[in-house]
Backbone as CSV, one residue per row, in Angstrom:
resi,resn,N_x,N_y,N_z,CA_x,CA_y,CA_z,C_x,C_y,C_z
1,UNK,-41.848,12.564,8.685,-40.972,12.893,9.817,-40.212,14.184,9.501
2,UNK,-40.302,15.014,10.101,-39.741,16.695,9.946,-37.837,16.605,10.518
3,UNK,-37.523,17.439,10.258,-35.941,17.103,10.270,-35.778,17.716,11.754
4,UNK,-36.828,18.417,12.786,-36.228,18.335,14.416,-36.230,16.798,14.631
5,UNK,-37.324,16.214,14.407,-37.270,14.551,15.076,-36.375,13.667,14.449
6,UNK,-35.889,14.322,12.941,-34.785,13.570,12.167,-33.377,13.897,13.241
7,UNK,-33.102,15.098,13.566,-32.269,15.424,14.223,-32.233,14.926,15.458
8,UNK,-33.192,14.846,16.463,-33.122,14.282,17.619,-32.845,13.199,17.720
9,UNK,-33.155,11.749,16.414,-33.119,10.401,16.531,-31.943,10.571,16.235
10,UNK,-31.019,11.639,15.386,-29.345,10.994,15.148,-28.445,11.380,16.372
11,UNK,-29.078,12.705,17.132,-28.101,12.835,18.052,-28.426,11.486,19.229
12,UNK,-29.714,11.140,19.291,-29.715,10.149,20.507,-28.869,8.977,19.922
13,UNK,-28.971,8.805,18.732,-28.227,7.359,18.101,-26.397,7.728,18.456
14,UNK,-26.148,8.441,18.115,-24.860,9.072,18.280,-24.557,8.796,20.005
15,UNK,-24.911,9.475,20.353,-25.071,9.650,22.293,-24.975,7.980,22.685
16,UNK,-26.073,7.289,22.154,-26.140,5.564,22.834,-24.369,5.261,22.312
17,UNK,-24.337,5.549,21.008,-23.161,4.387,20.333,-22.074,5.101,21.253
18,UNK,-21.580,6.548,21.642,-21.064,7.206,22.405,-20.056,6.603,24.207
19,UNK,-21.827,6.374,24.067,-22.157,5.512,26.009,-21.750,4.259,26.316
20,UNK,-22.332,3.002,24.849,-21.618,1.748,24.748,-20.127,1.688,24.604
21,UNK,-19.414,2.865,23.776,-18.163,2.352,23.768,-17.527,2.524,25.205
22,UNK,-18.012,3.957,25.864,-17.217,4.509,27.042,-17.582,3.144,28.339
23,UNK,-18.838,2.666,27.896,-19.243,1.442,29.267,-18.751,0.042,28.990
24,UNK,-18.321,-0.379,27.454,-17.384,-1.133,27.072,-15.665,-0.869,27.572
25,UNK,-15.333,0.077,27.473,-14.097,0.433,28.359,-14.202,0.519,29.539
26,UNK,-14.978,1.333,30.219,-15.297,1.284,31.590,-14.905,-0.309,32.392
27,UNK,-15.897,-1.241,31.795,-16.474,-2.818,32.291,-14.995,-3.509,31.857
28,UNK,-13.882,-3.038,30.761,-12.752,-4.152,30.416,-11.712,-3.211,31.462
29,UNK,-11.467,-2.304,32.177,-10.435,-1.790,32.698,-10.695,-1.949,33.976
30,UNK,-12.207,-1.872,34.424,-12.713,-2.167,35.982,-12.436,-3.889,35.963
31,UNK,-12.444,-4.073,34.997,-12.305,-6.160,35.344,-11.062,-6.363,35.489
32,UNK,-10.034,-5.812,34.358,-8.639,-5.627,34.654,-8.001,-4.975,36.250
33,UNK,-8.885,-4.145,36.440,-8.755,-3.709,37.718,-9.093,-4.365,39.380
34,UNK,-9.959,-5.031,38.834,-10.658,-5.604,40.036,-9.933,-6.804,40.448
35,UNK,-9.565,-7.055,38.987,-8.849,-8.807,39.338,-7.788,-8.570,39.452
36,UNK,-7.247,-7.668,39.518,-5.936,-7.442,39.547,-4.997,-6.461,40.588
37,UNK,-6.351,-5.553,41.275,-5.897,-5.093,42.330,-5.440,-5.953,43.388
38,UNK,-6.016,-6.657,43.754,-5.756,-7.685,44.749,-4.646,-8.214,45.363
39,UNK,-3.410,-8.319,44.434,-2.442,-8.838,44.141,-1.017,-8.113,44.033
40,UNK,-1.971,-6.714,44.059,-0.554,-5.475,43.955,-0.117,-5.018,45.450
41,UNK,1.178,-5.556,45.127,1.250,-4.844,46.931,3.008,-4.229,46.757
42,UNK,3.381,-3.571,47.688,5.107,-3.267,47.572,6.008,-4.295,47.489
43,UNK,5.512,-5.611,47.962,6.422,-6.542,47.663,6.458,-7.287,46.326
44,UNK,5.392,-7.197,45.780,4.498,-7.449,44.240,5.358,-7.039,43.275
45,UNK,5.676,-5.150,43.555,6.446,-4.380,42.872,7.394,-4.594,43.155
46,UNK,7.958,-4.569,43.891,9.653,-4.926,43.504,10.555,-5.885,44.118
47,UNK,9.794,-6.884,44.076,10.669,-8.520,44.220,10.372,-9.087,42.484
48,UNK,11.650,-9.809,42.265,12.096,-10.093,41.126,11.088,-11.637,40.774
49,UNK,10.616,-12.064,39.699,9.621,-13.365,39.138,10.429,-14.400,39.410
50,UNK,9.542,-15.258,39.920,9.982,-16.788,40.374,9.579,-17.561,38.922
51,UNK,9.964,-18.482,38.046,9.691,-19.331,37.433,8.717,-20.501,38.152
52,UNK,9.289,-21.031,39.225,8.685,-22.287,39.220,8.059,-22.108,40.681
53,UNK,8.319,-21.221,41.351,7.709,-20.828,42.635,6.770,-19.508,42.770
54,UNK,5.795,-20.158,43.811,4.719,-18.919,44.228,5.299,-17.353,44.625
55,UNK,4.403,-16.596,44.770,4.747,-15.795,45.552,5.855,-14.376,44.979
56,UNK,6.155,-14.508,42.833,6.840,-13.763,42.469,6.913,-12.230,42.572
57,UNK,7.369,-11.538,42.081,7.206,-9.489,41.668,7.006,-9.607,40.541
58,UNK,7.480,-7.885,39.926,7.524,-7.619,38.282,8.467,-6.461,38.910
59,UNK,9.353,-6.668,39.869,10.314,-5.442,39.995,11.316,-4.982,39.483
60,UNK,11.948,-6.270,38.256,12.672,-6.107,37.617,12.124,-6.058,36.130
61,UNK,10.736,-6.455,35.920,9.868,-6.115,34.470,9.814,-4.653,34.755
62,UNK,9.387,-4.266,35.344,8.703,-2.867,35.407,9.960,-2.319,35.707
63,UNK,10.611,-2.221,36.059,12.000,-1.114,35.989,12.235,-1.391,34.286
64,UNK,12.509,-2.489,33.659,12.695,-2.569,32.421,11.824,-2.248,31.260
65,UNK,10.882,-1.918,31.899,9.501,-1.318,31.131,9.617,0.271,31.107
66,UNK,10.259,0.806,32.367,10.276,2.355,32.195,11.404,2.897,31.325
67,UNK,13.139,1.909,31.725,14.359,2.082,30.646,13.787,1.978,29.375
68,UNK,13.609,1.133,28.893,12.766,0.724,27.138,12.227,2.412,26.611
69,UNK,11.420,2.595,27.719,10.324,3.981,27.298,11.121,4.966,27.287
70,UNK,11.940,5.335,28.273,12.627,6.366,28.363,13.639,6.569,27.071
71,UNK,14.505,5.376,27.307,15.838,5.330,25.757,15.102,5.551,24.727
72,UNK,13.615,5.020,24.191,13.388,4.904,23.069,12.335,6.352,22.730
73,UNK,12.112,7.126,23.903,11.076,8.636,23.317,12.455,9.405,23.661
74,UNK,13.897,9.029,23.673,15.040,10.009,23.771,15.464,9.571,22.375
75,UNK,15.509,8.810,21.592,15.755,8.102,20.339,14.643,8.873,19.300
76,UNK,13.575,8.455,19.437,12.499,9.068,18.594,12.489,10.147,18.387
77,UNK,11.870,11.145,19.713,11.331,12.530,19.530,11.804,12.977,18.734
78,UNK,13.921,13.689,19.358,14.037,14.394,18.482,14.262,14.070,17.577
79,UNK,13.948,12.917,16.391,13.940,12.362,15.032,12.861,12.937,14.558
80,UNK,11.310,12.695,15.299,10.165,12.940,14.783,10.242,14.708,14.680
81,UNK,10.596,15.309,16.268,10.002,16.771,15.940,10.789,17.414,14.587
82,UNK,12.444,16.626,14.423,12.784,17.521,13.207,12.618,17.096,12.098
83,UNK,11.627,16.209,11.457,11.005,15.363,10.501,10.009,16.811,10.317
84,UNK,8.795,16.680,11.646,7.396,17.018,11.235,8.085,18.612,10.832
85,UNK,8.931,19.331,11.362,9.048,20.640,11.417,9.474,20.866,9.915
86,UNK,10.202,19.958,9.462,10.953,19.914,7.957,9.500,20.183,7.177
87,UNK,9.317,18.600,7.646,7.922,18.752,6.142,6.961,19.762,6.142
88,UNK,6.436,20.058,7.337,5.450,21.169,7.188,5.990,22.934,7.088
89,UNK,6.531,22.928,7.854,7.271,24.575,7.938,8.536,24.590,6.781
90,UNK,8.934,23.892,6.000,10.309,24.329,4.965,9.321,23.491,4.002
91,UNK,9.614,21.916,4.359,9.476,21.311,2.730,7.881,21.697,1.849
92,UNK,8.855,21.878,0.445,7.505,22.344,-0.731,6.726,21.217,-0.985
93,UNK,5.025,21.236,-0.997,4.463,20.290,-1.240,4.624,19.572,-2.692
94,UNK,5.218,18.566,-3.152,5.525,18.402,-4.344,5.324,16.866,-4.157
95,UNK,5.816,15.898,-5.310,5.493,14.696,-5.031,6.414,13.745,-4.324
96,UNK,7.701,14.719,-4.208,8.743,13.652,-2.854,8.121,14.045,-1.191
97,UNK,7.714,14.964,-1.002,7.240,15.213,0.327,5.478,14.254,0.261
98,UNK,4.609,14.174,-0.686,3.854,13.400,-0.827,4.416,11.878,-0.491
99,UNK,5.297,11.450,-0.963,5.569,10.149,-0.851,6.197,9.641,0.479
100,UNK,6.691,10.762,1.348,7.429,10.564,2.570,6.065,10.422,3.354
101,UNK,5.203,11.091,3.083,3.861,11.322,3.518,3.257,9.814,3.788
102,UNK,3.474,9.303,2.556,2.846,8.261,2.226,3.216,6.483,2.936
103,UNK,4.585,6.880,2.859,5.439,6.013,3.756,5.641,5.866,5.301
104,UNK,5.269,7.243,5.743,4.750,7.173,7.053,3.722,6.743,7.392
105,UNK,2.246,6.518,6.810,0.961,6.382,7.010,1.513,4.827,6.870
106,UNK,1.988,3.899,5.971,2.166,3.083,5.355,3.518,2.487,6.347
107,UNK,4.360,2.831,7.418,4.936,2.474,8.087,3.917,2.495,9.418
108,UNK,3.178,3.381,9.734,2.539,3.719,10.985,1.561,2.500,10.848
109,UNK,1.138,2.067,10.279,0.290,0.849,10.020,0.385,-0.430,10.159
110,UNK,1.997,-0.830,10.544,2.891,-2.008,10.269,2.144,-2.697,11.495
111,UNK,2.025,-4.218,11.559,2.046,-4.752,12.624,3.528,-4.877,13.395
112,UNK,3.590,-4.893,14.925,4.313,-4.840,15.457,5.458,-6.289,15.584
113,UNK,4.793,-7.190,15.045,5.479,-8.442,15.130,6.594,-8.236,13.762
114,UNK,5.977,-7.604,12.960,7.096,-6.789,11.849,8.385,-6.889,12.264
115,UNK,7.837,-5.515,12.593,8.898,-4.699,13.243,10.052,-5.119,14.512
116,UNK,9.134,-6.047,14.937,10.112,-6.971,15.976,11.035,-7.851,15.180
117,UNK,10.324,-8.696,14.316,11.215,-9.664,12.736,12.173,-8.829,12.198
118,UNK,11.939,-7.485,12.112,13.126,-6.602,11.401,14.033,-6.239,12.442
119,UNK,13.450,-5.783,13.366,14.725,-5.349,14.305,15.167,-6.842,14.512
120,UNK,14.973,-8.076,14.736,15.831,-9.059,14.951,16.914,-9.058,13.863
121,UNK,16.376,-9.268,12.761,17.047,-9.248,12.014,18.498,-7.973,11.608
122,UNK,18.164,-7.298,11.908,18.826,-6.218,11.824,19.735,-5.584,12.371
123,UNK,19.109,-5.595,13.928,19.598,-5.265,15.346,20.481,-6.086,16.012
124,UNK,19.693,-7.155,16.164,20.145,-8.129,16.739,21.199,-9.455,16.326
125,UNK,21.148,-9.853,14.618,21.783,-10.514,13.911,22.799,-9.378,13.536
126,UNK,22.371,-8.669,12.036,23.245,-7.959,11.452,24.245,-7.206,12.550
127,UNK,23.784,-6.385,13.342,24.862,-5.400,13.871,25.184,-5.883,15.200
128,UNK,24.831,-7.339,15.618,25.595,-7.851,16.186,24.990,-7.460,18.081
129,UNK,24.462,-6.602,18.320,23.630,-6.213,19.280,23.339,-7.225,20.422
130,UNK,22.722,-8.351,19.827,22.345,-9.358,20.779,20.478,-9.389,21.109
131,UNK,20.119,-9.768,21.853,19.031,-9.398,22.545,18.974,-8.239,23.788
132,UNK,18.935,-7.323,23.374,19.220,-6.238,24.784,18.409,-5.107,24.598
133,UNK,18.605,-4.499,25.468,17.703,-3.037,25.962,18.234,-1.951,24.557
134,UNK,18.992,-2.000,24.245,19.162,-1.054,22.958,18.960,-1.818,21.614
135,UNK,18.824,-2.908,21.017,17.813,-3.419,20.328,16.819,-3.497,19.785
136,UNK,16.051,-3.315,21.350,14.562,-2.857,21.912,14.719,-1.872,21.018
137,UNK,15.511,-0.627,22.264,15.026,0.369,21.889,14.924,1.078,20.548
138,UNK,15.921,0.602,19.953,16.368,0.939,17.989,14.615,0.304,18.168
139,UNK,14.334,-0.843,17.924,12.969,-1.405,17.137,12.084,-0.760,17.615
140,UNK,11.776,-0.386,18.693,11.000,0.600,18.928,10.904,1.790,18.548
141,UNK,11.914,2.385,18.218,11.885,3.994,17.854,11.464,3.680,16.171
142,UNK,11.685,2.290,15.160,11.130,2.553,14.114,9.455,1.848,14.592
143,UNK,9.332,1.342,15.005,7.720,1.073,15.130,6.848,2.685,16.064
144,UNK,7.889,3.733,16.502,7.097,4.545,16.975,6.819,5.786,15.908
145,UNK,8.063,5.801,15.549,8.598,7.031,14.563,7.340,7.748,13.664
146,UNK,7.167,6.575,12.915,6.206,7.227,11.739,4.974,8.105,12.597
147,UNK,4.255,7.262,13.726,2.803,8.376,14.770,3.305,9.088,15.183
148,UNK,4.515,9.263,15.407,4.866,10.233,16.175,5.324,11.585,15.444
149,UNK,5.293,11.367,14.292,5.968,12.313,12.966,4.760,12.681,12.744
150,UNK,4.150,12.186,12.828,2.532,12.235,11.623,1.973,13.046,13.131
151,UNK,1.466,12.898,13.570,1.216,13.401,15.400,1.769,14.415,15.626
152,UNK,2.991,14.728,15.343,3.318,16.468,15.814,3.290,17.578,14.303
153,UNK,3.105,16.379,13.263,2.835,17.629,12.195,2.074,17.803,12.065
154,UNK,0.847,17.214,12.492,-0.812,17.292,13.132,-1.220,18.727,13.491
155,UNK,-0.366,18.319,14.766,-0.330,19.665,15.916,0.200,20.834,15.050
156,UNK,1.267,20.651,14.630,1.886,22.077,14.288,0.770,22.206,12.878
157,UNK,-0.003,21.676,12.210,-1.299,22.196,11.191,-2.331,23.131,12.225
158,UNK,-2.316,22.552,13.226,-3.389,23.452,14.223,-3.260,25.177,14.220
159,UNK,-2.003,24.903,13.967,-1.415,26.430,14.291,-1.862,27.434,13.493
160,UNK,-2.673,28.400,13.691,-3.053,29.343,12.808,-1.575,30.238,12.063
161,UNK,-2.345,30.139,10.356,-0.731,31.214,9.604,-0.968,32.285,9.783
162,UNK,-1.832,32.750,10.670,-1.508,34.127,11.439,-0.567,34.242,12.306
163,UNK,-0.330,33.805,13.294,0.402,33.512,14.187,2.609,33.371,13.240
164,UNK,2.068,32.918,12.587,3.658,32.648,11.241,4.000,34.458,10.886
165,UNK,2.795,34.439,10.261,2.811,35.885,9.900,3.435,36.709,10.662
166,UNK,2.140,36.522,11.913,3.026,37.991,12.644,4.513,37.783,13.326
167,UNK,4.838,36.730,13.301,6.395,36.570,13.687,7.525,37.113,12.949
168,UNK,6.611,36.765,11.623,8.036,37.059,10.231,7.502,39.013,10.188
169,UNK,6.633,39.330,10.231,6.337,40.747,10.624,6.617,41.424,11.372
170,UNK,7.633,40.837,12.891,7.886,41.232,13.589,9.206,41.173,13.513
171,UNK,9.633,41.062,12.601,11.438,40.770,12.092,12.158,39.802,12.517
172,UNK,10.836,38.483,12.962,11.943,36.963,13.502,12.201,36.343,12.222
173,UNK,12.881,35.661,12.373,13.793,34.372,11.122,12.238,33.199,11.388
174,UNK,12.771,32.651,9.919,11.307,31.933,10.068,11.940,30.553,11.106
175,UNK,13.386,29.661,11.195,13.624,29.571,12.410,13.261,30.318,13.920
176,UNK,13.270,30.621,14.182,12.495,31.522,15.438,11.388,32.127,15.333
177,UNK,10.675,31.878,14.420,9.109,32.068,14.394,8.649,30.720,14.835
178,UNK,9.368,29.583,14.317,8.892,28.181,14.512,9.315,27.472,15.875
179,UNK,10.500,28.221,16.746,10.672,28.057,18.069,10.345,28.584,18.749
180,UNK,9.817,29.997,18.895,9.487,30.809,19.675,7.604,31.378,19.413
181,UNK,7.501,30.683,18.713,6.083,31.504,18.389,4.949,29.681,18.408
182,UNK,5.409,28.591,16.755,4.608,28.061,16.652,5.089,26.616,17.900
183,UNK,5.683,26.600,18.480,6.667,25.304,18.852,5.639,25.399,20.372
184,UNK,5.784,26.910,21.076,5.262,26.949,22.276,3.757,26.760,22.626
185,UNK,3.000,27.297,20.925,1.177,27.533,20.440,0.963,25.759,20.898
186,UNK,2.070,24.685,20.627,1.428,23.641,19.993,2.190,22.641,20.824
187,UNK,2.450,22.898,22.040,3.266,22.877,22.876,1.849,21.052,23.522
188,UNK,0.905,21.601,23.743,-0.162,20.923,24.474,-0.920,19.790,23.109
189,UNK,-0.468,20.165,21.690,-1.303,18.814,20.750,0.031,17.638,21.205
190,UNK,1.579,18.849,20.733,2.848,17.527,21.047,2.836,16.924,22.019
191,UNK,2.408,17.203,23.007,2.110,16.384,23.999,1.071,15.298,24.056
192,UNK,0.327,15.609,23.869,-0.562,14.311,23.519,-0.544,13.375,22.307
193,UNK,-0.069,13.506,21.063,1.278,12.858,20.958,2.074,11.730,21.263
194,UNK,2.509,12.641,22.299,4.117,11.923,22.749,3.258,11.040,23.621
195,UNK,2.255,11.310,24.484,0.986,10.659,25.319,0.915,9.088,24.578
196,UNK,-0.168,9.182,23.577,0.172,8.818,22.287,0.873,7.301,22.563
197,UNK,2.239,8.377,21.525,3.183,7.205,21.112,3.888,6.796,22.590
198,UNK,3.797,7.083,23.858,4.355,6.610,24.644,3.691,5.518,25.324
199,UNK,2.065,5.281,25.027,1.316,4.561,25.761,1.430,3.356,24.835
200,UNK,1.702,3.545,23.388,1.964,2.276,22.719,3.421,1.298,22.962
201,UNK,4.018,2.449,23.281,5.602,1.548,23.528,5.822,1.252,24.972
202,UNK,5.088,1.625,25.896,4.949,1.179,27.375,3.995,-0.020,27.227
203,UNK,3.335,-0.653,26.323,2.403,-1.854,26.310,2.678,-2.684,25.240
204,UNK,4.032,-2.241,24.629,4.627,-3.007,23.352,4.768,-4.196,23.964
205,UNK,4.464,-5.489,23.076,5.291,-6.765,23.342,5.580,-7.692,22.255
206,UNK,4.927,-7.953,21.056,5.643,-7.805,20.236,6.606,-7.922,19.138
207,UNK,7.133,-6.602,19.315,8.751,-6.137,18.701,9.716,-6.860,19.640
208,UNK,9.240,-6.544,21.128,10.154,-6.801,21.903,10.818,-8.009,22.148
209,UNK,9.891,-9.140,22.085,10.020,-10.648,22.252,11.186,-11.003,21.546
210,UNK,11.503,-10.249,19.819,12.781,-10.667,19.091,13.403,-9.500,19.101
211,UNK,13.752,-8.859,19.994,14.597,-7.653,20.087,15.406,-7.374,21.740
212,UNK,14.122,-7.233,22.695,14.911,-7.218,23.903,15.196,-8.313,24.580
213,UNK,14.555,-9.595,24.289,14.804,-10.714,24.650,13.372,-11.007,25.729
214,UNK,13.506,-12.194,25.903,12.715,-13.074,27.136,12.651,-13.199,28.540
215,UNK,14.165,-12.857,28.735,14.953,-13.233,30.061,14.898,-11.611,30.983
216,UNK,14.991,-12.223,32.155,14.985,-10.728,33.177,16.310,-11.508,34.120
217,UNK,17.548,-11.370,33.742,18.358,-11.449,34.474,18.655,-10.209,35.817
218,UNK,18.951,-11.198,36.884,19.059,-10.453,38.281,20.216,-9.328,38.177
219,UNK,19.485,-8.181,39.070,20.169,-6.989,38.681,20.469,-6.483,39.970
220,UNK,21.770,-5.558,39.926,22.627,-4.967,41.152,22.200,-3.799,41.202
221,UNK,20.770,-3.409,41.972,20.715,-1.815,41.675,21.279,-0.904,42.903
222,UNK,22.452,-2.036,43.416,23.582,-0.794,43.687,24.498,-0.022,42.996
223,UNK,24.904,-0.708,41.712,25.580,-0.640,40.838,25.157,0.052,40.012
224,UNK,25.507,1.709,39.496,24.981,2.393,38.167,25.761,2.242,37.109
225,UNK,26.874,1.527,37.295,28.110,2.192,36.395,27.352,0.876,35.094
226,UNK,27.118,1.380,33.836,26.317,1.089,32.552,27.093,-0.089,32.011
227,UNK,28.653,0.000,32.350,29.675,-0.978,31.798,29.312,-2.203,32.679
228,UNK,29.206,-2.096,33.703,28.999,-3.538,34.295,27.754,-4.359,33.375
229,UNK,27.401,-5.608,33.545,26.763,-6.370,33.249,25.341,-6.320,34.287
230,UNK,25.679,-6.409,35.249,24.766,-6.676,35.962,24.064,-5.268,37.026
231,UNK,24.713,-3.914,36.283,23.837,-2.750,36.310,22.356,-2.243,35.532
232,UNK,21.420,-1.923,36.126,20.023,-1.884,35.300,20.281,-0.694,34.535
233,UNK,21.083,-0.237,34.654,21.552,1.253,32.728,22.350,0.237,32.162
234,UNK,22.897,-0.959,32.160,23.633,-1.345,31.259,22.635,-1.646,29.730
235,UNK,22.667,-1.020,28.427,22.043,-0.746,27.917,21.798,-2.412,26.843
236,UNK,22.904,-2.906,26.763,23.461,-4.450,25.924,22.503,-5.047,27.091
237,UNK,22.393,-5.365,27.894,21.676,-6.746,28.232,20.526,-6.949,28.314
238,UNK,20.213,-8.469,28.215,18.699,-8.639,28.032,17.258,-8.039,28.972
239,UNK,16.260,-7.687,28.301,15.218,-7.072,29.351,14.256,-7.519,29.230
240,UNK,13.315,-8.280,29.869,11.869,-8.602,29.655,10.962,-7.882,29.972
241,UNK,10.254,-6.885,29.516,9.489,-6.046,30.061,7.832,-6.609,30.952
242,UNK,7.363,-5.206,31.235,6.065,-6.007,31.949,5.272,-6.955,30.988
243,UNK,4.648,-5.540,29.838,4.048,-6.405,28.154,4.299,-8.295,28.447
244,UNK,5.790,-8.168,27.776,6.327,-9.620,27.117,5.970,-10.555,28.365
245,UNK,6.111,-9.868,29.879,6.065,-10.628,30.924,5.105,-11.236,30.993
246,UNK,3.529,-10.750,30.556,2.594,-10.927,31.161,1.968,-12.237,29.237
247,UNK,2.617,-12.106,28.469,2.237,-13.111,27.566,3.532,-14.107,27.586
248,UNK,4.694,-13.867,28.253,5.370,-14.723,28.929,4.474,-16.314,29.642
249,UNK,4.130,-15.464,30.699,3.984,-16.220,31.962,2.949,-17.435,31.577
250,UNK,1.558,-16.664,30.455,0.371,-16.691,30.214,0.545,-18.089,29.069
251,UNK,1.608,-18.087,28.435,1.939,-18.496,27.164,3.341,-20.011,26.963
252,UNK,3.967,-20.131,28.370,4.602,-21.230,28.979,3.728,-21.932,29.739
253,UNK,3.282,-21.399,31.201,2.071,-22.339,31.726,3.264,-23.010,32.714
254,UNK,4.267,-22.705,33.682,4.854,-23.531,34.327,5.298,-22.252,35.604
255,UNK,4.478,-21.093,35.207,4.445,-20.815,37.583,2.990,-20.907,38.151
256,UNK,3.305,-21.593,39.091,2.150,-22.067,39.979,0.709,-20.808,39.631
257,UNK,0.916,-20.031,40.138,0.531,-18.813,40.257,0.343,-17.694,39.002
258,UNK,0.537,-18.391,37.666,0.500,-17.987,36.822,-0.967,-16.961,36.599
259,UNK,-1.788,-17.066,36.598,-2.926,-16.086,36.858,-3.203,-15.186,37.996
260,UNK,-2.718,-15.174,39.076,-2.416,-14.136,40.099,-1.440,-13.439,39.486
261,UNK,-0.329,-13.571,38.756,0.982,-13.142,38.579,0.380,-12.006,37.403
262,UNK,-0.590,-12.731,36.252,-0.455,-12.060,34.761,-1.629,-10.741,34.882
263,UNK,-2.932,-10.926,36.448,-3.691,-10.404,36.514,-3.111,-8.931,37.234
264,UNK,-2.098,-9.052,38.606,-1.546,-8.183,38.949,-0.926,-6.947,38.113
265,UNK,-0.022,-7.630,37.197,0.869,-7.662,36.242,-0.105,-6.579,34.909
266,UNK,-1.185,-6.744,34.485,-2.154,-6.188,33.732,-2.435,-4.990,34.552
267,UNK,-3.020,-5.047,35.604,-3.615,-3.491,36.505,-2.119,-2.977,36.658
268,UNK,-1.239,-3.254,36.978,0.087,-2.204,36.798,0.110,-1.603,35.711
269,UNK,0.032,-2.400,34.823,0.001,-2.125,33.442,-0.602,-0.902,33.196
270,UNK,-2.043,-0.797,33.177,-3.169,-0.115,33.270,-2.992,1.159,33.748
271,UNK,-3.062,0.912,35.113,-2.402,1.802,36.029,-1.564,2.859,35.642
272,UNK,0.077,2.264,35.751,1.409,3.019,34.900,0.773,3.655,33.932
273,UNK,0.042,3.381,32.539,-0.476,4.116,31.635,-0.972,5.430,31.922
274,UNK,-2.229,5.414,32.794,-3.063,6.094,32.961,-2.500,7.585,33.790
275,UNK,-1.543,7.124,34.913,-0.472,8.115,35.912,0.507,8.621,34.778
276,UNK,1.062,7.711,34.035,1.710,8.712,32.844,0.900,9.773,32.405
277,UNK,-0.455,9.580,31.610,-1.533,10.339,30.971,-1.458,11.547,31.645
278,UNK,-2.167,11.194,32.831,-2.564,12.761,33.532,-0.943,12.893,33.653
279,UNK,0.030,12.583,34.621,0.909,13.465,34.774,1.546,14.351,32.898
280,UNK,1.540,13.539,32.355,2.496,14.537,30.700,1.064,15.875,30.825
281,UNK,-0.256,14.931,30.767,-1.218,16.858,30.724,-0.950,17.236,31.300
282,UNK,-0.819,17.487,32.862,-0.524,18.033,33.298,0.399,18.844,33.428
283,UNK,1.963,18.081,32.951,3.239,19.147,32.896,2.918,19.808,31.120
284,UNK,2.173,18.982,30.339,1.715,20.306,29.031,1.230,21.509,29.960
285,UNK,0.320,21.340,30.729,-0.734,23.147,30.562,0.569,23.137,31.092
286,UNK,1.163,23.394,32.360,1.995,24.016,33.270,2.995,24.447,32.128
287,UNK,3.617,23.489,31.079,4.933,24.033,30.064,4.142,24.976,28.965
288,UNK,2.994,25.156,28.953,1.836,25.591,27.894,2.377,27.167,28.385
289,UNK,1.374,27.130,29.727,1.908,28.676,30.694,3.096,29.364,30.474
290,UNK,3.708,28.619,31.015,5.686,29.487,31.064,5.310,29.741,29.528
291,UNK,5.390,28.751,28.559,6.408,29.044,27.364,5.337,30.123,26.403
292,UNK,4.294,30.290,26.942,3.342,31.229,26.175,2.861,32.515,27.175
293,UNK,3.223,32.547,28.266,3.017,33.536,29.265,1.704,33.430,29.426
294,UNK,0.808,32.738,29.077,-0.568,32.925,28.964,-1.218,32.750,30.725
């Protein structure tokens, strides 16, 4: 056998294994989809879950699913971007930056039920917290932290040290070579990324179960002011997100409707993910443009 037909049998082998995974995803998101479209309607979205009666929402999961995401990539990021920027652009490769190295790969790896056991412990016992939306969000920002560190110092490796060069050649501070030159180049890996670590903590459940709690207490969304109790920014009280909702419902066995509820509940899921996806690419190229004139 001559190495064109050696070559042709690995790219076709490659191509099939390629096709099965993409028609293996395809067939689990169209089933998620199919069974679950059905069931989504405006009243679906935002009428609040019945326990023991037909006919519930996820309008108060899914509002508590977007707070969680939001507090906790305002918690993270800027932790991670001034982590990755440290280690790669200042810190000397030596064996303490090796070991931070090492502890991230070695944190990024954790199962999430961990990390939920620690933030209980931690969050919620030690500092007294409770079960609430900032709980969450603390346990989340350490179950996101480490991909998300490791993920933008990724990106900023992409960056050609030409590009470094000609900045510090052009009489910028190596601060403003790294904001103005490599920050904007790498503008579109951090984003995907943040893509990334945002699609894991929008489908977290979990951490969350011993951190934000179980319960979706009824909420005044006339009310913004954060001090009240029964405002959806109040950051202390308990939140059940969609995630926990949908191994909630699945995992008691006492609403009628429990499989209409967890199937709906999944294609939102799905859904929300996917409208995040394209919309962050999308505002990358567009922030890609401005911040590089390109």
């Amino acid at each position: 056998m001559n190495s064109k037909v050696q070559n042709k049998i690995a790219i076709g082998v490659l191509y099939g294994i390629a096709g099965l995974v993409v028609l293996i995803l395809l067939a689990l998101v169209g089933y998620i989809l199919v069974s679950g479209l059905p069931k989504v309607s405006w009243h679906f979205l935002t009428t609040p879950a019945k326990a023991f009666l037909k006919g519930g929402g996820i309008g108060i999961q899914l509002f508590n699913s977007f707070y969680l995401l939001i507090l906790a990539m305002l918690i993270s990021f800027p932790i991670a971007l001034g982590a990755a920027i440290y280690l790669y652009e200042y810190a000397k490769d030596n064996w303490v930056t090796n070991l931070v190295r090492t502890a991230i790969e070695i944190l990024s790896s954790l199962p999430s039920v961990v990390v939920g056991l620690f933030g209980f412990l931690f969050f919620v016992v030690k500092l007294r917290l409770g079960f609430s939306i900032l709980s969450g969000a603390f346990a989340l920002t350490f179950f996101n932290l480490p991909l998300l560190t490791r993920s933008i110092e990724d990106s900023l490796h992409t960056i050609d040290d030409k590009q470094r060069e000609g900045g510090l050649a052009l009489g910028l501070s190596r601060w403003e070579t790294v904001t103005r030159v490599i920050l904007p180049a790498a503008v579109p890996s951090i984003l995907t990324g943040v893509i990334l670590s945002a699609g894991r903590v929008f489908g977290e459940a979990a951490a969350l179960i011993y951190t934000a709690g179980q319960s979706a207490p009824a909420l005044n969304f006339m009310d913004w002011n954060p001090f009240n109790i029964s405002s959806p920014l109040n950051p202390m009280r308990p939140a059940e997100t969609l995630a926990v909702h949908i191994w909630k419902i699945n995992s008691e066995g006492i609403m009628p409707d429990a499989k209409a509820i967890s199937s709906g509940s999944s294609a939102v899921l799905v859904i929300a993910i996917l409208l995040f996806n394209l919309a962050a690419r999308y505002l990358g190229k567009r922030l890609y443009k401005r911040l590089t004139s390109a």
